[in-house]
KOLNU-579201 format. One record per residue: x, y, z of N, C-alpha, C in turn; residue number from 1; residue in one letter. Coordinates in steps of 0.02 Angstrom, whole numbers, plus 50000, padded with zeros to 5 digits. Example, Ala and Ser with C-alpha at 12.3 -4.5 7.8 and 13.67 -1.06 7.14 Angstrom:
(atom (50660,49716,50390),(50615,49775,50390),(50660,49835,50390),1,'a')
(atom (50642,49888,50354),(50684,49947,50357),(50645,50002,50394),2,'s')
% end
This chain:
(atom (51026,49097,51269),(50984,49084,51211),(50933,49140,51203),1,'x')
(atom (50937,49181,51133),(50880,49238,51156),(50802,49207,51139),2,'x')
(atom (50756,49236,51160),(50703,49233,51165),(50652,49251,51110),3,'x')
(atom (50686,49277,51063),(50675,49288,50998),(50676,49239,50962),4,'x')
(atom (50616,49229,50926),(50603,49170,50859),(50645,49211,50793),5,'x')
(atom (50668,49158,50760),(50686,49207,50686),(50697,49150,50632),6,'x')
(atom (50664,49168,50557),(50641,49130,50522),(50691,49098,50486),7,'x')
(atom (50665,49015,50445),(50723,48969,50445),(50761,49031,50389),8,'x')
(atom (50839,49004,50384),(50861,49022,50310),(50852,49011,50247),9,'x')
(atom (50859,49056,50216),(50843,49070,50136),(50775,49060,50112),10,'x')
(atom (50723,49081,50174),(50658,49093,50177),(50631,49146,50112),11,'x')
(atom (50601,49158,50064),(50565,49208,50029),(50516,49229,50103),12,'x')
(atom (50495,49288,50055),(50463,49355,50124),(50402,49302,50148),13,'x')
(atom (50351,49297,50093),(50295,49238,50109),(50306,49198,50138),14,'x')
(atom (50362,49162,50158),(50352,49101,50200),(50397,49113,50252),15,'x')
(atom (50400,49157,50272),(50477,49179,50317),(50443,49187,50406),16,'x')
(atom (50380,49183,50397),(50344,49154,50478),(50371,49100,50519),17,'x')
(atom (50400,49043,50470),(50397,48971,50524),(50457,48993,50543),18,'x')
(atom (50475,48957,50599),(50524,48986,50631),(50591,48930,50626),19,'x')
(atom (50639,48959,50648),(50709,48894,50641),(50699,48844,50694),20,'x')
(atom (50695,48793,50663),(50675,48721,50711),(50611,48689,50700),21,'x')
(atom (50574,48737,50671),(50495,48697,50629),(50495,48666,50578),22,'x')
(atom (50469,48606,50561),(50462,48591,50511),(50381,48621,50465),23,'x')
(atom (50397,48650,50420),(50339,48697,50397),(50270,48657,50369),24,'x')
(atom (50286,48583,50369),(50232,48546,50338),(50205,48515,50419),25,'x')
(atom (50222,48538,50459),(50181,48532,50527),(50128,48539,50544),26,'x')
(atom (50087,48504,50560),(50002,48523,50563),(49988,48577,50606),27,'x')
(atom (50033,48588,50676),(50035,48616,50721),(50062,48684,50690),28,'x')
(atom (50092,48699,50657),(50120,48766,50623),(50050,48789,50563),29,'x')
(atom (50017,48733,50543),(49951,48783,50477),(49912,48792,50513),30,'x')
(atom (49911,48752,50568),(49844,48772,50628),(49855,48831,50655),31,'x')
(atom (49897,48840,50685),(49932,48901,50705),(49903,48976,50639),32,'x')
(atom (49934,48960,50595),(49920,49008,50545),(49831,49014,50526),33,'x')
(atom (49812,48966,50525),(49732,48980,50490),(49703,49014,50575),34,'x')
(atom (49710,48991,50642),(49695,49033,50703),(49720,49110,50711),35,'x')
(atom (49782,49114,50695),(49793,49175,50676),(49760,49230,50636),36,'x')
(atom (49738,49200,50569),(49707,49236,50514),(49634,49241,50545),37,'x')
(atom (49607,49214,50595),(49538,49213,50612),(49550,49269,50667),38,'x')
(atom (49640,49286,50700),(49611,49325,50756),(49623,49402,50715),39,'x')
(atom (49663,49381,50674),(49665,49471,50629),(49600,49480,50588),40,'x')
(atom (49559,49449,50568),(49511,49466,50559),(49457,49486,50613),41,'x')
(atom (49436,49458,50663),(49415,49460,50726),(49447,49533,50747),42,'x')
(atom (49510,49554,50748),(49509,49609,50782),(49501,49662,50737),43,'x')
(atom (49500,49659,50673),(49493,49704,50600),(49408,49726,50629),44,'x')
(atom (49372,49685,50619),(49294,49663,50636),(49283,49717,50706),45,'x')
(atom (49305,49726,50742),(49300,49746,50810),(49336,49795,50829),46,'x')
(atom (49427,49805,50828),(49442,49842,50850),(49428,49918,50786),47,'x')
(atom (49440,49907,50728),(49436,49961,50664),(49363,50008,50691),48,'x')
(atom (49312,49976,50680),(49246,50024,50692),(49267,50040,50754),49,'x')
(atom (49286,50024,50798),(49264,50049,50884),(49316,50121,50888),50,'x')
(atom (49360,50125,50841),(49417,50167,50840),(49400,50227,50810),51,'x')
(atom (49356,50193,50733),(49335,50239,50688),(49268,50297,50729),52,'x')
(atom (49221,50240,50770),(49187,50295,50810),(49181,50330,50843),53,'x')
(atom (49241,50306,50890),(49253,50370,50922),(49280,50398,50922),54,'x')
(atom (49337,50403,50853),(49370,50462,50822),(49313,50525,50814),55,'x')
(atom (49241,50478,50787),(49195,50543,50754),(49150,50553,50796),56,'x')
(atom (49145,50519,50869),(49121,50551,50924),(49129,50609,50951),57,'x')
(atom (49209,50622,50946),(49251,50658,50986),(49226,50718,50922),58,'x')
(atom (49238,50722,50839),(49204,50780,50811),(49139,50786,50821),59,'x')
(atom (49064,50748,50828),(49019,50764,50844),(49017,50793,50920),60,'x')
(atom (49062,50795,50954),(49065,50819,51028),(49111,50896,50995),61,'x')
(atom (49127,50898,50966),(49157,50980,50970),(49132,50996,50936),62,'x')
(atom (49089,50989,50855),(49050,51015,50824),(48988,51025,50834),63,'x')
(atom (48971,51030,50919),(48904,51047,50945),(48831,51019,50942),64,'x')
(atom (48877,50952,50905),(48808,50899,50907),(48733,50940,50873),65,'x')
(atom (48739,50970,50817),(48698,51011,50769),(48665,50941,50744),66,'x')
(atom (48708,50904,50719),(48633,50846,50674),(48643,50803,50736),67,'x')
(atom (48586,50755,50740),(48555,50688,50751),(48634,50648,50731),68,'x')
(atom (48640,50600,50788),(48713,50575,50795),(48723,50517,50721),69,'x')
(atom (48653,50478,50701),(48651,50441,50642),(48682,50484,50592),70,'x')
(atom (48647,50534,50573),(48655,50581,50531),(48713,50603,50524),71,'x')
(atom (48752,50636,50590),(48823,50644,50595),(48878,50594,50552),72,'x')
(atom (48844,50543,50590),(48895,50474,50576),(48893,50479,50500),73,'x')
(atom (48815,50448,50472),(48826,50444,50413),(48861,50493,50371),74,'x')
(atom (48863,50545,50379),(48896,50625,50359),(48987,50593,50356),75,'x')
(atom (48985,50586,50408),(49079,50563,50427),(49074,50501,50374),76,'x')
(atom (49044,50459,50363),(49054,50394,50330),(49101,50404,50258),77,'x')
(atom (49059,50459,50232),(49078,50479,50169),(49098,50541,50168),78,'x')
(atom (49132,50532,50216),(49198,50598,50213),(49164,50677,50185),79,'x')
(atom (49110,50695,50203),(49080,50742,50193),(49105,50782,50260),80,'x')
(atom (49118,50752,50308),(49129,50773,50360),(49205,50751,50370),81,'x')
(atom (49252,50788,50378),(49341,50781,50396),(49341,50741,50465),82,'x')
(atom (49312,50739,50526),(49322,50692,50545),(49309,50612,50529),83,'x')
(atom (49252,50606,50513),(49254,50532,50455),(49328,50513,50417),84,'x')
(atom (49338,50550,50412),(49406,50553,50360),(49483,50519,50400),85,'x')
(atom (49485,50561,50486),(49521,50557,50523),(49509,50502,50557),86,'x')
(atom (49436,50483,50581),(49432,50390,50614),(49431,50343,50559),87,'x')
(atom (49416,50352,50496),(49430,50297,50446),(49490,50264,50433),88,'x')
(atom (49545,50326,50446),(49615,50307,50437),(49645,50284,50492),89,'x')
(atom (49637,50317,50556),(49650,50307,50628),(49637,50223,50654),90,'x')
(atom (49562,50228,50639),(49528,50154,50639),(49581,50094,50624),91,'x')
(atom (49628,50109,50539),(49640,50062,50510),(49714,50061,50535),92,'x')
(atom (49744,50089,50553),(49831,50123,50579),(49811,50093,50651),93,'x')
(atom (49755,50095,50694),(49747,50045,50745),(49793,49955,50738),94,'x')
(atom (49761,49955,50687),(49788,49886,50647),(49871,49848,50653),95,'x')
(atom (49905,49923,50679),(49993,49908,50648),(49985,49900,50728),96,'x')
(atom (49965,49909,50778),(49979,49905,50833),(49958,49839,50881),97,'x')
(atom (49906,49802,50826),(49879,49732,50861),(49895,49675,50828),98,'x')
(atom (49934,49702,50761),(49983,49656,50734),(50046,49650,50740),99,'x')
(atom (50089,49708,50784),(50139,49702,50812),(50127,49668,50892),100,'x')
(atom (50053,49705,50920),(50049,49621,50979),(50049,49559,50971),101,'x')
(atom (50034,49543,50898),(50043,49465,50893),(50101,49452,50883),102,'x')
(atom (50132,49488,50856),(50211,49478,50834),(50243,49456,50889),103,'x')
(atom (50242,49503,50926),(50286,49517,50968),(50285,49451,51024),104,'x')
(atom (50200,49452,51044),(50192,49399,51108),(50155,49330,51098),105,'x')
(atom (50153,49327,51014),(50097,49255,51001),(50173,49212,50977),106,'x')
(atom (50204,49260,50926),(50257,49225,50875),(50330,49236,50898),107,'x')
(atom (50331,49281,50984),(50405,49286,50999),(50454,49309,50946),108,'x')
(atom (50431,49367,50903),(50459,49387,50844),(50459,49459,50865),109,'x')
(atom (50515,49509,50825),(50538,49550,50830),(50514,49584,50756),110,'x')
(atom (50496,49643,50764),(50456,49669,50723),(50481,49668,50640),111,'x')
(atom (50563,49706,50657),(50609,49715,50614),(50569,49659,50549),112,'x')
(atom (50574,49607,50569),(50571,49542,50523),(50500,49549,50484),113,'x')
(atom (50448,49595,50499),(50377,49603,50462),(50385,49657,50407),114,'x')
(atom (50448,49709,50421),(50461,49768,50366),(50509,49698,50320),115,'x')
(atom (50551,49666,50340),(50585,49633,50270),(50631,49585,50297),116,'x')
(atom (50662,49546,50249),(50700,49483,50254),(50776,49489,50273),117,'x')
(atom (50787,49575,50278),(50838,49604,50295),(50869,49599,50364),118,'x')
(atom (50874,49576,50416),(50800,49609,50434),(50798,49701,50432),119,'x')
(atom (50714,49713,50452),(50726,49802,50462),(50680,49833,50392),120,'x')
(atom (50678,49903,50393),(50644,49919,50326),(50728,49963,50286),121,'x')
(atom (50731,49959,50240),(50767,49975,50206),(50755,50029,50163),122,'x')
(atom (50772,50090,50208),(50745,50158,50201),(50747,50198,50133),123,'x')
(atom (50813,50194,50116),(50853,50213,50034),(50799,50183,49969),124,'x')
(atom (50813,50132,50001),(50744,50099,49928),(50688,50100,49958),125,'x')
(atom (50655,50117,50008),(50586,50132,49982),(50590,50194,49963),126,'x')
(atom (50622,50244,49983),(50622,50311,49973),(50621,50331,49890),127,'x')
(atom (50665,50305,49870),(50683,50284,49795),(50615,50244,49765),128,'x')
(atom (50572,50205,49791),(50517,50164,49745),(50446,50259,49756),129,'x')
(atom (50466,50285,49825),(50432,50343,49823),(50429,50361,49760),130,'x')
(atom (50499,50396,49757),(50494,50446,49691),(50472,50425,49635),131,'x')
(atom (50486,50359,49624),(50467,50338,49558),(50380,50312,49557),132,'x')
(atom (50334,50303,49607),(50280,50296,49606),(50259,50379,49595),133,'x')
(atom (50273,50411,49616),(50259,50491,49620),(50261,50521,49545),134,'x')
(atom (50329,50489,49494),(50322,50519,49427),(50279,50491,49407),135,'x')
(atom (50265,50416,49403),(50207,50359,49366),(50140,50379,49389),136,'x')
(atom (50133,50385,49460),(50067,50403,49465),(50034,50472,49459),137,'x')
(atom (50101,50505,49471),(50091,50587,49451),(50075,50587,49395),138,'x')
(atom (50103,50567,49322),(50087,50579,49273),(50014,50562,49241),139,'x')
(atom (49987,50473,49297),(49908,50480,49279),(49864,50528,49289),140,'x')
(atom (49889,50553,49357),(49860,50586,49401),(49837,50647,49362),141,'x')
(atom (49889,50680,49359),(49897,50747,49285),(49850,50716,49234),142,'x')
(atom (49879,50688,49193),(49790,50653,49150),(49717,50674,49172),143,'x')
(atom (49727,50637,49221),(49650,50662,49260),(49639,50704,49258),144,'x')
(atom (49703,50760,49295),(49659,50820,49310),(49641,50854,49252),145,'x')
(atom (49685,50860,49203),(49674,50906,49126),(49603,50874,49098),146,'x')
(atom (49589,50819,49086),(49516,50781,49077),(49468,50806,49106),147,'x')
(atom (49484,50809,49176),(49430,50795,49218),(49373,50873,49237),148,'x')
(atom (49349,50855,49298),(49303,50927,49313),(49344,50997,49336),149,'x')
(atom (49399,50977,49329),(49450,51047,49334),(49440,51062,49424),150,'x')
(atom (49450,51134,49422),(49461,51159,49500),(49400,51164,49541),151,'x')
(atom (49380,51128,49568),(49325,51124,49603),(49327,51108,49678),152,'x')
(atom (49389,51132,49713),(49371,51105,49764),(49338,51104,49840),153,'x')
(atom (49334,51053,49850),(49264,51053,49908),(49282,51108,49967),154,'x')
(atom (49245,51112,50031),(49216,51154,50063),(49282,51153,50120),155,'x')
(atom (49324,51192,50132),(49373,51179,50175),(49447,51126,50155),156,'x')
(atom (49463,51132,50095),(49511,51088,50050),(49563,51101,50087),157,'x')
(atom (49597,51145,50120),(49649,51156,50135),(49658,51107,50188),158,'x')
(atom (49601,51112,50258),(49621,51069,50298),(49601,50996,50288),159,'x')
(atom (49569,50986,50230),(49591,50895,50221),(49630,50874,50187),160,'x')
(atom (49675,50930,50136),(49747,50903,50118),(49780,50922,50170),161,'x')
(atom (49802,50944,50213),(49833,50941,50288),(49825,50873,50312),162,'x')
(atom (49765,50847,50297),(49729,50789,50355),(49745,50740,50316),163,'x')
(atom (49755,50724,50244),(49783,50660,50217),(49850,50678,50193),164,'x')
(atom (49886,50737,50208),(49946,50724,50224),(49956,50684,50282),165,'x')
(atom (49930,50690,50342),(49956,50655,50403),(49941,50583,50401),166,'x')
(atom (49873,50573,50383),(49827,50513,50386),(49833,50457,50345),167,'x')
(atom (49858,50477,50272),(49847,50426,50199),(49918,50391,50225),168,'x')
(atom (49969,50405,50250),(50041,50346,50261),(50020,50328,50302),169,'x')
(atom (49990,50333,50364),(49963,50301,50424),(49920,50237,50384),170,'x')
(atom (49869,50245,50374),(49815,50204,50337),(49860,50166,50271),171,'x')
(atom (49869,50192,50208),(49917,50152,50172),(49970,50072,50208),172,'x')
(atom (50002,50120,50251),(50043,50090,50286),(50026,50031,50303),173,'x')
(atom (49974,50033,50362),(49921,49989,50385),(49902,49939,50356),174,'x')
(atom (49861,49945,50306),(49847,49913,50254),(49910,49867,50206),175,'x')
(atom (49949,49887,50207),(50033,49831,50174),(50029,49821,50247),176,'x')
(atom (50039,49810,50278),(50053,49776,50356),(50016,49718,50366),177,'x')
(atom (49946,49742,50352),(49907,49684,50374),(49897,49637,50302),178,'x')
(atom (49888,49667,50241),(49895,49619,50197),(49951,49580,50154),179,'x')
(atom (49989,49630,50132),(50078,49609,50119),(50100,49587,50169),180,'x')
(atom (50084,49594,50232),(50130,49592,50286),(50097,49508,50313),181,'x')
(atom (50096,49545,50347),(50071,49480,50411),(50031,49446,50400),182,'x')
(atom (49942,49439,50352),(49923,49404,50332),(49951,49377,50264),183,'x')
(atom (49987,49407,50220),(50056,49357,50182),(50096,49284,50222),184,'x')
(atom (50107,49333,50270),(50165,49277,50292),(50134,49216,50323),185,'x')
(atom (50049,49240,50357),(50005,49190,50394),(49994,49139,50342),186,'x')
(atom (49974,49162,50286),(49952,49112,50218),(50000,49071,50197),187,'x')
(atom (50068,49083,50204),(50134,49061,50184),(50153,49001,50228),188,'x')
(atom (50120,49016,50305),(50138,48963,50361),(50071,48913,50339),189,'x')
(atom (50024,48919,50314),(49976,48873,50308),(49996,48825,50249),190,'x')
(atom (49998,48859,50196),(50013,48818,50126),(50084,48857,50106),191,'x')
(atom (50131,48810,50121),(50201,48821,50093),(50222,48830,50008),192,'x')
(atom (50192,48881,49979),(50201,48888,49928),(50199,48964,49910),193,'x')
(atom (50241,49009,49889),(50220,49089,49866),(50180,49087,49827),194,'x')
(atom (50131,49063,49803),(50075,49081,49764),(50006,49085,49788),195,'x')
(atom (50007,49059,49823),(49939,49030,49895),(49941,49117,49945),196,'x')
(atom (50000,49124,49947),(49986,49206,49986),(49986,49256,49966),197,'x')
(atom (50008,49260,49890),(50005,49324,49864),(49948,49322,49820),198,'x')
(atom (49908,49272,49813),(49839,49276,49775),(49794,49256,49817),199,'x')
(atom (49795,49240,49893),(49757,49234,49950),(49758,49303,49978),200,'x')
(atom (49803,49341,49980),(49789,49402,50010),(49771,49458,49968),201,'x')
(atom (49781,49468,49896),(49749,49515,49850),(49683,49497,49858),202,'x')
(atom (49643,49430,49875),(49580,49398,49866),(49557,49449,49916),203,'x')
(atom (49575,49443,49994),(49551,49462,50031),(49556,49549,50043),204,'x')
(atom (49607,49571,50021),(49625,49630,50022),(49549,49660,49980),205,'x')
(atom (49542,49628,49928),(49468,49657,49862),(49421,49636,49913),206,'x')
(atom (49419,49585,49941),(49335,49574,49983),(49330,49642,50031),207,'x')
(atom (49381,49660,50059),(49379,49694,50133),(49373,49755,50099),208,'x')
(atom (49358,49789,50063),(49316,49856,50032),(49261,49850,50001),209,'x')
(atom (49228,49790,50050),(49155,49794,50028),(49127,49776,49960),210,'x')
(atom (49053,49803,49940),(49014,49819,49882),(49060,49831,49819),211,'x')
(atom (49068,49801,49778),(49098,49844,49718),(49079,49766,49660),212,'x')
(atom (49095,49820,49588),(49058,49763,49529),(49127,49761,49508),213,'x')
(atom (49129,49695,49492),(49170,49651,49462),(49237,49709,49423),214,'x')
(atom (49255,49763,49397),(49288,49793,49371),(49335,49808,49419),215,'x')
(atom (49290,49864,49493),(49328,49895,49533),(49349,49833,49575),216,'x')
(atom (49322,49770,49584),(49364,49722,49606),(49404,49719,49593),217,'x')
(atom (49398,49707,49512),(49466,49685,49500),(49514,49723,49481),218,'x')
(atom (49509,49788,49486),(49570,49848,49479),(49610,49847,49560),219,'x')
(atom (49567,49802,49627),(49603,49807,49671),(49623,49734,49686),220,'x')
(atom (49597,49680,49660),(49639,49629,49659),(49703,49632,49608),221,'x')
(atom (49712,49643,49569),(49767,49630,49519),(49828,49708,49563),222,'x')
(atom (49801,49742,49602),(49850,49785,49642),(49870,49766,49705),223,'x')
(atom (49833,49703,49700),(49855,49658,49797),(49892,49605,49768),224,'x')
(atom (49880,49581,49697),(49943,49519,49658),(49987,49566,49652),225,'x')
(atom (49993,49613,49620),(50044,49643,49593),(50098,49672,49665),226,'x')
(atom (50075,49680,49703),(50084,49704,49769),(50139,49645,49811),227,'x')
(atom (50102,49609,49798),(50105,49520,49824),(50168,49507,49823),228,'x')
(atom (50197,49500,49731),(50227,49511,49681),(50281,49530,49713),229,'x')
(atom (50297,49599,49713),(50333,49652,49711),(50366,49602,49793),230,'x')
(atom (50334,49590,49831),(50347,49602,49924),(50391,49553,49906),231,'x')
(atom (50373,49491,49877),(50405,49420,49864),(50480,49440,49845),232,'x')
(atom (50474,49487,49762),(50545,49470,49722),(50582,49521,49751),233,'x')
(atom (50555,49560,49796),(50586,49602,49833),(50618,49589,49908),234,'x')
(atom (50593,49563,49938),(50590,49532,50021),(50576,49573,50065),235,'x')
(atom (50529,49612,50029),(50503,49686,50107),(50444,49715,50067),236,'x')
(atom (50419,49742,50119),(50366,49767,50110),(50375,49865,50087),237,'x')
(atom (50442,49879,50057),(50451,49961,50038),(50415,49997,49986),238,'x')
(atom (50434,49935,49933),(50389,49961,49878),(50330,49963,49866),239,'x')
(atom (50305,49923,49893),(50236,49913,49888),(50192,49955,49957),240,'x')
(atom (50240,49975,50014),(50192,50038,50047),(50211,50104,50025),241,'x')
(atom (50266,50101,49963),(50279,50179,49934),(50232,50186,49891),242,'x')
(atom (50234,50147,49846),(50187,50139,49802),(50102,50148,49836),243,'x')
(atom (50095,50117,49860),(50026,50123,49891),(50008,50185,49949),244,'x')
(atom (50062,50226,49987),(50049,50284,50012),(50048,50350,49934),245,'x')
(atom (50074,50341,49905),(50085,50403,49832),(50019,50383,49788),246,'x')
(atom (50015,50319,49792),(49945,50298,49757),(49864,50363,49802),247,'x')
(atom (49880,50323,49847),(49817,50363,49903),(49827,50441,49909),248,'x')
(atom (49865,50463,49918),(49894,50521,49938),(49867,50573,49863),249,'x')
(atom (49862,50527,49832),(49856,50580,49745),(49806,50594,49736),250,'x')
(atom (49763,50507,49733),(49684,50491,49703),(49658,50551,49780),251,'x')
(atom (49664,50558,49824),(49633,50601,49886),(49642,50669,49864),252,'x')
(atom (49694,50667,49843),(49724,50752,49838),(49670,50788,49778),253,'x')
(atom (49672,50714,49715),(49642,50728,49653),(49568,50765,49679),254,'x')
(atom (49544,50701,49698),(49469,50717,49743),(49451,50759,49781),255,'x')
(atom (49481,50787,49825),(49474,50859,49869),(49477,50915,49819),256,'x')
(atom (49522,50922,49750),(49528,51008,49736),(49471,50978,49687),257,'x')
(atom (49453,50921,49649),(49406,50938,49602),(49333,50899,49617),258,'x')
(atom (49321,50917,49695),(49256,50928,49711),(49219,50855,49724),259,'x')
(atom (49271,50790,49712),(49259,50700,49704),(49262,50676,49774),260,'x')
(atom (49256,50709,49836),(49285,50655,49879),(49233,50615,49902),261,'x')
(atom (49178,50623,49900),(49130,50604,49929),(49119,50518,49856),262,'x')
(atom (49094,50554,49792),(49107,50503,49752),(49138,50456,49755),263,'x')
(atom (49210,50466,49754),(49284,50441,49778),(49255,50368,49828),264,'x')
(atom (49246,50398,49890),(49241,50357,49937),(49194,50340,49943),265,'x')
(atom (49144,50327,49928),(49053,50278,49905),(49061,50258,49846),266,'x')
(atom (49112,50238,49803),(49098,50219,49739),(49094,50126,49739),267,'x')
(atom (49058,50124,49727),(49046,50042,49706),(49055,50008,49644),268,'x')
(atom (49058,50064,49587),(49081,50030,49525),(49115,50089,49492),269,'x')
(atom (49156,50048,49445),(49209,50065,49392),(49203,50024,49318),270,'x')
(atom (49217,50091,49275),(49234,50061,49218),(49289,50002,49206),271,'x')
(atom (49281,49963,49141),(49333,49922,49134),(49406,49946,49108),272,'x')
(atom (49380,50030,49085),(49463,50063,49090),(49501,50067,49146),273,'x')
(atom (49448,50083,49174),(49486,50100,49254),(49559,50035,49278),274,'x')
(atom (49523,49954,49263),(49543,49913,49274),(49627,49915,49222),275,'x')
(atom (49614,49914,49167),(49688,49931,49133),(49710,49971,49136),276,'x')
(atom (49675,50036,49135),(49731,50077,49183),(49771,50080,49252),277,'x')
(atom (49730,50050,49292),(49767,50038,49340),(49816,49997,49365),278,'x')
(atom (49821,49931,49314),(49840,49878,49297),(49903,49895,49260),279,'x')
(atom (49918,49953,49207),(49950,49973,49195),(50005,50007,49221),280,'x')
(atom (49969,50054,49269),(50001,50101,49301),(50033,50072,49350),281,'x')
(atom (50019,50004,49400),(50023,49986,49446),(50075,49924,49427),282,'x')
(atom (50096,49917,49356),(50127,49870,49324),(50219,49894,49323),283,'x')
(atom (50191,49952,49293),(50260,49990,49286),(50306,50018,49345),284,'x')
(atom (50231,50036,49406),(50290,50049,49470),(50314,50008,49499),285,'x')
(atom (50306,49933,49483),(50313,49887,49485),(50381,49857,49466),286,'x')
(atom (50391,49858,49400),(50425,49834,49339),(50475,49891,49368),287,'x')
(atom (50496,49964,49380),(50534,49997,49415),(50581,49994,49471),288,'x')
(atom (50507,49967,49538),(50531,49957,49589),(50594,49902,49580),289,'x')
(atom (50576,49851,49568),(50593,49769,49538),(50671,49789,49527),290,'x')
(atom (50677,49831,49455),(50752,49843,49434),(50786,49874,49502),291,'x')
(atom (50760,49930,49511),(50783,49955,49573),(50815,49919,49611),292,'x')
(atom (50776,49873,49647),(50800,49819,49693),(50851,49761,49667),293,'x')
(atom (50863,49757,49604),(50925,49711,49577),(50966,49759,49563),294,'x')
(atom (50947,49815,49558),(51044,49863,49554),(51058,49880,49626),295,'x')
(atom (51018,49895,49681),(51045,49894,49727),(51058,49814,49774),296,'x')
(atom (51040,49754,49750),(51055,49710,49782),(51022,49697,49832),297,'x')
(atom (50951,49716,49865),(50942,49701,49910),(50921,49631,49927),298,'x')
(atom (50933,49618,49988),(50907,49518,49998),(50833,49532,49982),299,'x')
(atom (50840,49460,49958),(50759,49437,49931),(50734,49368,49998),300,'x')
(atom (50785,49352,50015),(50792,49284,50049),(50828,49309,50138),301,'x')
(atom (50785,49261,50186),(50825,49277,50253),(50912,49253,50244),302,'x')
(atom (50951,49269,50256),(51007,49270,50269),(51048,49214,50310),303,'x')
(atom (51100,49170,50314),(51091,49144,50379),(51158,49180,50430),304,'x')
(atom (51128,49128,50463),(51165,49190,50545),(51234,49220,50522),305,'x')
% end
């Protein structure tokens, strides 16, 4: 008998946690899930900063400790400083590694089953939701730049597009892991319904970036539904971390050559364009991915044996 849990059949991605032999309206299975969601937050809370600081320890230790270590820090906070940049992301890519410990030794689950209903990640189509987030968001992106403050970029540009080449799929990544991913599927084991996790975790996904007015909320809630969305009618999490690494990867890129990164990353409010545009933009790679995934057929649903 293997030792591996694996979820009942014809599970959608959201509810594909309980395992074969549970009954999902079990008190002992939502308990399970709402303790869970308290320990990924708990280690979000604890392990993220402890990672993030001494990523920018280790640069205030080779950059000769010139400012006052507050000062440093605050400097790194807002990415004025490239290491800030490197423990912010590091910090959050910590994340894929203490949610594969729960996987692995709380839920006797095999990872495969957190990339998709396949099981496994299904390389061809995300690769494919890549390109097509890349023309959609490229083309905002381009917008911007022709609009915007033109070539301006900050103090050493070269090596922080180097550094969110490496860093923005790490972090992206992370981020669909812990919210598409595993806190999806936690919400799914609590209240047996796909709507309870994909508008429970966009909720939380908008709280966990802090300070922001009601607009830039909601340009990142309606991208954690839409996200939600996508993981559900899809049964994996591809499109929505292609989409969301080409998303990051751009708005960073945008911000480094035209002089924004610092803005970028302290911003607390947004216009209400911002919100339909993004809503837009984030609609269509969407509405893309979606077809994609019905011409190639991929399962939406676990399979049975």
């Amino acid at each position: 008998m293997s030792i591996w849990n694996r979820p009942i059949a014809q599970s959608p991605y959201p509810l594909s946690l309980v395992h074969e032999g549970e009954d999902p309206k079990q008190v002992s299975v939502r308990f399970m899930g709402g303790m869970m969601v308290l320990m990924v937050i708990a280690a979000y809370a604890v392990i993220t900063p402890v990672v993030n600081s001494g990523v920018v320890y280790l640069g205030y230790m080779f950059d000769g400790q010139v400012l006052s270590w507050p000062q440093y820090f605050e400097q790194a906070r807002t990415y004025s400083i490239i290491w800030g940049l490197l423990g912010s992301h590091l910090g959050l890519g910590s994340m894929i590694l203490v949610i594969w410990a729960y996987f692995r030794f709380i839920h006797r689950r095999r990872m495969e089953w957190l990339w998709s209903v396949s099981p496994g990640v299904r390389w061809r189509y995300g690769i494919l939701c890549a390109g097509v987030a890349l023309v959609v968001i490229g083309a905002v992106c381009t917008y911007h730049w022709m609009t915007g403050p033109g070539w301006a970029p900050i103090n050493g540009w070269p090596l922080y597009c180097g550094m969110i080449l490496i860093t923005v799929p790490i972090q992206a990544l992370a981020e669909e892991v812990m919210f598409r991913g595993y806190l999806m599927q936690l919400f799914g084991s609590i209240v047996h319904n796909v709507w309870f996790p994909i508008v429970g975790t966009a909720l939380v996904f908008a709280l966990f970036h802090g300070v922001q007015n009601p607009w830039l909320f909601g340009s990142r809630f309606v991208f954690g539904v839409i996200a939600g969305i996508l993981v559900w009618r899809t049964g994996g999490l591809e499109a929505a971390v292609a989409i969301h690494i080409v998303n990051n990867l751009l708005v960073f890129a945008l911000a480094i050559v035209t002089g924004t990164l610092v803005e970028v990353r302290t911003a607390t409010e947004a216009p209400w364009t911002q919100t339909v545009t993004d809503t837009a933009m984030f609609a269509v790679c969407a509405m893309a991915c979606l077809g994609l995934a019905i011409k190639m057929r991929v399962p939406i649903v676990v399979r049975k044996r």
